[in-house]
N, C-alpha and C positions, 0 to 999 in steps of 0.2 A: 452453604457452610464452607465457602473458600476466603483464603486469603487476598485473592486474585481473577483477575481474568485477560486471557493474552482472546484476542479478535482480528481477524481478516480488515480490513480498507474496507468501506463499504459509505454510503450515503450519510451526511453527518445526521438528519432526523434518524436512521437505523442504530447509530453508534449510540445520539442520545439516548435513545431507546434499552439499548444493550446494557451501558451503562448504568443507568436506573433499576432496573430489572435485576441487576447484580446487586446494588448497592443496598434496593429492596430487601433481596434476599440475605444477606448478610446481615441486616438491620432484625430480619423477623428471624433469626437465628440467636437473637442477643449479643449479636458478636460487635453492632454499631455498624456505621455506615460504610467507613472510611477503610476500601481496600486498593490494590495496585493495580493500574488497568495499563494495560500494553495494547499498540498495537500493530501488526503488521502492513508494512503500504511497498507497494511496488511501484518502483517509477520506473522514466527511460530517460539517462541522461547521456550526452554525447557532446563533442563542442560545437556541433549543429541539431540544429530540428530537426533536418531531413539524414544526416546519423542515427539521430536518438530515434526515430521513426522506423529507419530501416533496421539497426540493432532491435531495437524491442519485436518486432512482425520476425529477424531473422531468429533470436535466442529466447522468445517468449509470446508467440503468436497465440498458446493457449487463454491468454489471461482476455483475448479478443470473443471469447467464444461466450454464448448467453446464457448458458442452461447448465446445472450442475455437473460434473464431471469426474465424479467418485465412482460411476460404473464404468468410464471406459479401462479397459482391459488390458490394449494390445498396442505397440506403438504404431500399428499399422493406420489401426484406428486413429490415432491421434494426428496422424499423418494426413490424414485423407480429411479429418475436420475441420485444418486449421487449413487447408489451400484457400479457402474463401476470406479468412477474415482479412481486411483492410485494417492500413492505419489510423483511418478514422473510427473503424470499431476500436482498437487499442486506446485510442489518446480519451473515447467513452469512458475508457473504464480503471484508466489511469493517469497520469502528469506524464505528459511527455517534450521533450524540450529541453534545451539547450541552457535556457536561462535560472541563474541561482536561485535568483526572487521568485522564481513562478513556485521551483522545488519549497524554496522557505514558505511560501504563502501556503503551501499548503500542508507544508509539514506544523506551521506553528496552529493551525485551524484544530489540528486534529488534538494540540495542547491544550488548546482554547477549551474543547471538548473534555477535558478533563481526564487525559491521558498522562501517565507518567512518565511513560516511556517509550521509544518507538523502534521499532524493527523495521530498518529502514534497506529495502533490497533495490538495487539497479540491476536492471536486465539487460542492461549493455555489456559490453566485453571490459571498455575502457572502465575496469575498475581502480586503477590508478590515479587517471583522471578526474573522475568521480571523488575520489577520498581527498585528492588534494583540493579541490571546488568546496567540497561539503566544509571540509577543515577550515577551508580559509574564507567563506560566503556565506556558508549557511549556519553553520553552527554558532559561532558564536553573536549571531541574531537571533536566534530563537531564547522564546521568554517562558 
């Protein structure tokens, strides 16, 4: 019985999934199919790979980690979880890189998915950087 639903980045068969499942529910609600689906995607962007690698593991090492993470506590904890994970766990479980296209390729997939809208966060520092790339590469190729 919502109008909407905002969702985490996750595996595009999971999102289709989500998606459906929502649109289901709204459907056996009488309310029809048609509601507004967002979603949340973290990237690493930098004017290098090995930037966006090192930013994303220095300001976002959490997102490398495999296992839910609503019980940890303490920043100690969080501290002491995140010494392991590699950039290659990160760029798993997110787009990392330097390049506009790889960002658009995967930001328009998540459109393609039948998303409306996107919450789109960079875990890098270079958020100026970033907004002027997005501005001028990415956005206005997205369909």
């Amino acid at each position: 019985m919502a109008d909407g639903i905002v969702v985490g980045d996750a595996a595009p068969e999971r999102l289709e999934r989500l998606l459906a499942a929502a649109r289901d529910g709204r459907a056996e609600s009488g309310r029809g199919r048609d509601l507004r689906a967002t979603v949340h995607v973290q990237l690493a962007w930098a004017p290098t790979d090995a930037e966006a690698a090192a930013g994303a593991l220095r300001e976002w090492p959490m997102a490398g980690l495999r296992f839910p993470r609503g019980d940890i506590r303490s920043p100690f904890d969080v501290e002491h979880l995140v010494r392991g994970v590699s950039a290659g766990e990160l760029a798993a479980r997110m787009t990392v890189s330097a390049d506009p296209g790889v960002h658009r390729a995967r930001l328009q997939r998540l459109l393609d998915l039948g998303f409306d809208s996107l919450h789109v966060h960079n875990v890098t520092r270079d958020q100026r950087g970033w907004l002027a790339v997005f501005a001028r590469e990415i956005r206005p190729n997205l369909q």
